[in-house]
N, C-alpha and C positions, 0 to 999 in steps of 0.2 A: 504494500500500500504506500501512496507515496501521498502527499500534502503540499499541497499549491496555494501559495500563497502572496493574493492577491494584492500588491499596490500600487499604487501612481506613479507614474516615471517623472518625476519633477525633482530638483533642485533649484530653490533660490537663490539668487546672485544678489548680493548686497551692494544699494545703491548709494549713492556718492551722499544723502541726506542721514543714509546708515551710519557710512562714516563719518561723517561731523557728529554726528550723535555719539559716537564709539569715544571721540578727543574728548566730547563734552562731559560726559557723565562716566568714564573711564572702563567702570564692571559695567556698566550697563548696556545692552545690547542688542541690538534688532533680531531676532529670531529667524534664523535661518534655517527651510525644510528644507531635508535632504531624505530621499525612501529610500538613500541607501544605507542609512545609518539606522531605518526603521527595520531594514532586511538582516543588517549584521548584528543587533541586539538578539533578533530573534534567533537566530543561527546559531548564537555563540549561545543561550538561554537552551539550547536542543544539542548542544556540543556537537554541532558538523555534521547533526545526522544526515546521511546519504538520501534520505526517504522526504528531504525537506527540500521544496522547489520553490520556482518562484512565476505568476504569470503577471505581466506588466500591463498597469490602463495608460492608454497612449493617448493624449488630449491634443487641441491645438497648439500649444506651446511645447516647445523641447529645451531644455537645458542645456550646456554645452556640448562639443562633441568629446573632450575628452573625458567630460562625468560622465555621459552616455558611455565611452570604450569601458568604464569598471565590468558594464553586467556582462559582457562578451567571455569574461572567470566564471559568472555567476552560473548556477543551473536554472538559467530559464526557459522554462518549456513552453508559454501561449504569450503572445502579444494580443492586448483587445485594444483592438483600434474602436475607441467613440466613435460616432458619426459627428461629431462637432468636429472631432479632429479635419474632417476634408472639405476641402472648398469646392467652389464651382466653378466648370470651365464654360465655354463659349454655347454651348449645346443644350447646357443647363444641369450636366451630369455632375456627379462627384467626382473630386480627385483630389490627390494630395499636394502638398510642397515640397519643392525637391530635398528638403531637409525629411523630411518623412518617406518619401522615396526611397531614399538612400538607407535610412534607418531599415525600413520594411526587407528591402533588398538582404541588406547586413544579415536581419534574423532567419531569410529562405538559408541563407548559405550554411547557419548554424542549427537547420534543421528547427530553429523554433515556429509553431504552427500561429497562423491569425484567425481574429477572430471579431467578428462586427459584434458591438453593442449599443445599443441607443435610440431616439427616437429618431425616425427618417427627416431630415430638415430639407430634401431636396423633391420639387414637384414632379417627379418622375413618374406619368402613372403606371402601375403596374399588370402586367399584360398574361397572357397564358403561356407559356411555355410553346407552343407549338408557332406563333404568331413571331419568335423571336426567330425560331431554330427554319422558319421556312416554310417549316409544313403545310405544303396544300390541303392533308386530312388532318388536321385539330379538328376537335370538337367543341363546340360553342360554349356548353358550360365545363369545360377544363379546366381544371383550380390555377387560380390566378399565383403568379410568382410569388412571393414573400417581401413585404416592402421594403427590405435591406438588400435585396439580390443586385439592386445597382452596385452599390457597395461593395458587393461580394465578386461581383464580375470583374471592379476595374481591380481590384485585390491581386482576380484570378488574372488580368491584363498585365500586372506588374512582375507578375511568378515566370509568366509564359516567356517574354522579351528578354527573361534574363540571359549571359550569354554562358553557354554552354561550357562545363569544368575544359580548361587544355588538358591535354593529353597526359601530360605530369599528374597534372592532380588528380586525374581518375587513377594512374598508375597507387598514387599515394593514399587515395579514398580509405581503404582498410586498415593505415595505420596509422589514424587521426589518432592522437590523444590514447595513442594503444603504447605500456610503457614498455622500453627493453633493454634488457642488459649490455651495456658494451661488448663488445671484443674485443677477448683475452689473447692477440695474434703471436704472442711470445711463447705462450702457454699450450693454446693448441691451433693445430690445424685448421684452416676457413676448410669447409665444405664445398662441394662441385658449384652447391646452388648457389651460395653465396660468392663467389668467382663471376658465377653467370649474370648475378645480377649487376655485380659492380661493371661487367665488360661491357654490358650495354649501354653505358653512358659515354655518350658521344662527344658532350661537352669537353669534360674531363678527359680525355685523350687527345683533342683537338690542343686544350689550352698547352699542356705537356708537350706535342709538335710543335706549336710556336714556341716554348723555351727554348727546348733546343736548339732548333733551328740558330734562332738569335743566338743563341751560347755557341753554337758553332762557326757561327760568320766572324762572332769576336776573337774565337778563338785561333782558324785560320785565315789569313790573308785570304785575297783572290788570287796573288803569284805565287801561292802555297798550296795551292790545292792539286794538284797534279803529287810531288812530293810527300806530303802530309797528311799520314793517318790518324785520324784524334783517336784514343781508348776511353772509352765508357761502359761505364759499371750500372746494371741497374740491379740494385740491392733489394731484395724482397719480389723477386722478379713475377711471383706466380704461375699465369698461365701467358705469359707473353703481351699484355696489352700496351706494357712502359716499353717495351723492344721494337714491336712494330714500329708504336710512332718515332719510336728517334730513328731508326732505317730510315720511316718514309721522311723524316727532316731532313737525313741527309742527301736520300734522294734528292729532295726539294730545294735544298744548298749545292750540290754538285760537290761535295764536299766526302770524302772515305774515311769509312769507322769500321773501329773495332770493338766489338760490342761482347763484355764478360755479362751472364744470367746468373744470378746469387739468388736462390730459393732451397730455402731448409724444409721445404711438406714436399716429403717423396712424389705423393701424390701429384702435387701443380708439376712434378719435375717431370712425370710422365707425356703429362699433355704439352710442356712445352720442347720434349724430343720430338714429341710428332708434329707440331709444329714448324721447328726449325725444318723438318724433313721433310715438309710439305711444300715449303714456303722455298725451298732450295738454298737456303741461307747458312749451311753447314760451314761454308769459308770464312761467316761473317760473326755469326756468336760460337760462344763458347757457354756451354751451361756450368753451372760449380752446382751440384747439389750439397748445401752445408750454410749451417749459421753463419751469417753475416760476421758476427762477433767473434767467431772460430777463425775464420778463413784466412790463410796466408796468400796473398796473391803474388804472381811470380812477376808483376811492373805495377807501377803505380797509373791511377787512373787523372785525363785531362778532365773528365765531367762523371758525377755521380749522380745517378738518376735514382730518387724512390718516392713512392707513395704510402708512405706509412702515418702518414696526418689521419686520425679521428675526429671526433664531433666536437672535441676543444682544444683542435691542432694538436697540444704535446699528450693526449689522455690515451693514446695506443702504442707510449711507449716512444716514437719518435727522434728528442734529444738522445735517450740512451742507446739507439740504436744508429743514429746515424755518428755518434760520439765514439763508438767503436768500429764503425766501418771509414772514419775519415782518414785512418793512417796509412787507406790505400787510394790516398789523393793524393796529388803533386801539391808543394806548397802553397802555387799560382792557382790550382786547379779550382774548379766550379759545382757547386752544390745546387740540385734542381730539385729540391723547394731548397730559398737561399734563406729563408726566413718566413717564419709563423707569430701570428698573433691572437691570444683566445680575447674572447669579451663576454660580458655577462649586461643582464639585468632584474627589474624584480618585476615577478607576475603576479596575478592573481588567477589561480589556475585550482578551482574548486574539483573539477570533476579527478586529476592527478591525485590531489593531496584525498580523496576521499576511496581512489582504490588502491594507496599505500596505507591508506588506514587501516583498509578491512584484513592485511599479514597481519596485525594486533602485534607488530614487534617493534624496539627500535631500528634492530636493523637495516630494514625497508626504508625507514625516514634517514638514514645516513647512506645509500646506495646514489651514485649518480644516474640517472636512466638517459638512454637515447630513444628519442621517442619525437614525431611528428604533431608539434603543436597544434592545435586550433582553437579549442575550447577555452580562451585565455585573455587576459588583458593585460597586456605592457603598458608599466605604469611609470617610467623612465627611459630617457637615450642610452642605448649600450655606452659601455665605459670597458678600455682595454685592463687586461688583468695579466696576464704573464708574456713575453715574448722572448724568442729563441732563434739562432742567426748559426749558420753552416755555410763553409764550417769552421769551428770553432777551436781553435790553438792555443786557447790561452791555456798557461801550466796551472792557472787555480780554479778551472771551470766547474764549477757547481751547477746542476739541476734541478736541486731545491730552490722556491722562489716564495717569498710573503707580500702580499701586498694589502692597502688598507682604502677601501670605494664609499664617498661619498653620492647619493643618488638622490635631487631634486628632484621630487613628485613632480607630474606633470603641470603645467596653470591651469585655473577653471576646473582640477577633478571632481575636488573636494576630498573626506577621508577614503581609505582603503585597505586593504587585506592582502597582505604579502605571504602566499603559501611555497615560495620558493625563487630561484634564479633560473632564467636559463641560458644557454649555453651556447657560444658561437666561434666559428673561429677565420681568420683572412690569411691568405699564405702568399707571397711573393714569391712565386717559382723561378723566375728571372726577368730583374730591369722591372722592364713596363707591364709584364704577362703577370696577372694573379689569378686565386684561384678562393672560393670562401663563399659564408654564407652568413655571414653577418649580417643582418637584412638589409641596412644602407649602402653596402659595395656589393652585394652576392651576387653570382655568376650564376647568368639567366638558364634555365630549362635545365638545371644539373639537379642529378635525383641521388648522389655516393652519399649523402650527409645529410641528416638530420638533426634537428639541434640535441642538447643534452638537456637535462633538467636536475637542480642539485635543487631538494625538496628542505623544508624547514619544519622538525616535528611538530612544533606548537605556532601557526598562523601568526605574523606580525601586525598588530592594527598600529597604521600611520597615519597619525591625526593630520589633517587639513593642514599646510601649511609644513611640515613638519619634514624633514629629511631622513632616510633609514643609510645605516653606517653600517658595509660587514668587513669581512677579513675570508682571506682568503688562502691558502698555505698551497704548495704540491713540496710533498714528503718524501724523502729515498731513504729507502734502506737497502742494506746487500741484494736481498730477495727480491722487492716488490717496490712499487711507488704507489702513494694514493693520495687524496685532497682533504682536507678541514677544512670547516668553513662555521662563521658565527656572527650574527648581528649582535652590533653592540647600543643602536639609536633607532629608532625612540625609547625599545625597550630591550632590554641583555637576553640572548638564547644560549642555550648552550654551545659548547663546541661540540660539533657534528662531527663525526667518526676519528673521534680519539685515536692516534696510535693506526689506523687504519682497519681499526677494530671488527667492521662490516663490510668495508668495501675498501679495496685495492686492486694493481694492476702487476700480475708476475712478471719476474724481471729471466 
């Protein structure tokens, strides 16, 4: 059984008479309604029950839009649109404002349903059903329409016109807000399937051919190319997809390589023998089956190729991995990715923190998940959190990193609900070519990366006006590396996964 609860979409914005009143009488204050502070009294009175929803009356007036973005965390299941809500067009019919428009739009995409209420204010008289649809055979006394079906048609007018999910997001549909565990790629073996999915991204191997490429131009003249064979390493080779493209780069530079395949899962080593043998490309790679970290190479490499970046750049192990495979670079030599950067921010992201609820452990609430957002409301501009640069020679290089984020609510939200951060990262592959999914630089129609989500056990409320402060850590031990993480503003949380206690990354 679930419980819907019904209230007004409104927030008061305090007007310039407010504040002279505020200087004047100093506690004393103009009363400001917000139903969102009506929704999280109640919530938090029911402690986050799962079974507690919410359906919104939608008036003529709307609040802002970034007080509007909070319910997008919230679980709301009905919008009831009044009929006072829509005005009239030219014809005499109902319709809305493009601010309601757009609103409506918002809630089709989040699957929440609408719903007409009120008395009909528009002279539309209401006709049979058959007299709409065409019908040469209606029947004279045919029960007349319902006097909201205007209303309900151009609703249905608004749904229909919308434009159709691309190709990405129907691929992505199934794992909205579904949470999942990273990849442990040090620890065990990817799977065929997981192989197959990453090789379909076309983006992602595109952007990879233009580094190198570029890496190769820089790296041989024009009156060197006849002479000069560059060596490249692609470390974590898999099933061939970082090989092909720097061939086809060099194809595409007229430029000659020598290309070593470092892949430690026997398995990808299989598929890319039959590969190279397919591909007739036996004169040009060399496979090494063997840990990256193991491997003696018998020359040093002019360009290192890998993709081992995760959903917060360095969270699959990355720095430690390409930290051990730099000693078979030349001093001069070039790292593709030459640099990563992760970022975070705070959400409000009800339906996540409600099915880490239901493991009943701490555990759960100290695990990062990758997982494909939607059901959420970012309630701040991402802000960088760690950054990592290959490769890296310096004799005191440390991979542990702390940092400490400041994060201004948005203007106009009003309060809100912080059930966790998430997770993004931008990677500089070479020069001008990147690669990331940061939402303000992210690399269009790429599906490798989903963001991460680092959950907070106990919900943060951040009054109006107010800043939320966390901290940040990535941990090394011999073994494993893992993350901490703790707000310390408005209110203190604890630190999240102590010691690496529930969640870490084998080394």
């Amino acid at each position: 059984m679930h419980l819907w609860l019904r209230l007004p979409l409104e927030k008061s914005e305090p007007m310039d008479d407010d504040l002279d009143n505020k200087v004047k009488n100093n506690n004393q204050t103009s009363e400001i309604v917000d139903s969102w502070e009506l929704w999280n009294s109640f919530r938090l009175l029911c402690d986050h029950s799962s079974q507690l929803c919410v359906a919104l009356d939608i008036s003529s007036t709307l609040p802002s839009i970034n007080s509007l973005g909070r319910w997008f965390g919230e679980p709301v299941r009905a919008a009831i649109l009044q009929t006072n809500a829509f005005l009239t067009n030219a014809k005499g019919y109902p319709c809305l404002s493009k601010r309601h428009q757009k609103l409506l739009t918002a809630f089709f995409n989040h699957s929440i349903q609408a719903i007409i209420s009120g008395r009909s204010n528009h002279k539309v008289s209401p006709v049979p059903e058959g007299v709409l649809s065409g019908d040469e055979n209606y029947i004279e006394d045919a029960p007349v329409r319902h006097a909201l079906s205007p209303y309900l048609d151009y609703v249905a007018y608004l749904y229909q016109r919308m434009d159709p999910l691309p190709e990405q997001e129907r691929f992505e549909i199934n794992y909205r807000d579904f949470l999942q565990s990273p990849l442990q790629p040090l620890m065990d073996n990817l799977e065929a399937q997981t192989y197959e999915t990453f090789e379909k991204d076309v983006v992602k191997y595109t952007q990879y051919q233009r580094a190198v490429a570029k890496a190769l131009v820089d790296r041989v003249p024009d009156d060197a190319v006849s002479t000069t064979r560059t060596v490249l390493m692609v470390v974590g080779a898999g099933r061939g997809p970082l090989v092909r493209a720097s061939l086809q780069a060099a194809e595409e530079t007229g430029r000659k390589l020598k290309v070593y395949a470092v892949e430690k899962n026997p398995n990808a080593v299989i598929t890319l023998h039959s590969l190279i043998k397919l591909e007739g490309w036996e004169s040009l790679v060399t496979v090494i089956s063997s840990d990256m970290r193991c491997w003696d190479a018998p020359e040093k490499a002019d360009i290192l190729v890998s993709e081992l970046l995760g959903s917060f750049g360095d969270n699959e192990l990355s720095p430690e991995c390409l930290d051990g495979a730099q000693r078979f670079l030349k001093p001069d030599g070039i790292s593709i990715p030459s640099s990563y950067t992760s970022f975070i921010q705070p959400i409000t992201a009800s339906k996540l923190h409600n099915d880490i609820k239901a493991h009943k452990d701490i555990a759960h609430f100290e695990t990062a998940y990758v997982v494909k957002l939607h059901r959420i409301a970012t309630l701040a501009p991402t802000q960088q959190v760690f950054t990592f640069t290959h490769p890296n020679f310096s004799a005191n290089a440390s991979n542990q990193r702390y940092t400490k984020l400041q994060f201004e609510m948005l203007p106009d939200m009003g309060s809100c609900l912080v059930h966790g951060f998430a997770g993004y990262f931008d990677s500089v592959l070479y020069k001008d070519v990147h690669l990331g999914i940061e939402p303000n630089t992210a690399t269009p129609n790429m599906f490798s990366w989903f963001p991460i989500f680092f959950p907070l056990r106990k919900p943060i409320y951040v009054p109006d006006g107010s800043p939320i402060e966390v901290h940040f850590w990535r941990c090394c031990a011999p073994t494993k590396v893992w993350y901490e993480w703790a707000v310390t503003t408005p209110t203190p949380s604890p630190i999240h996964n102590s010691n690496g206690r529930s969640y870490w990354v084998g080394l």
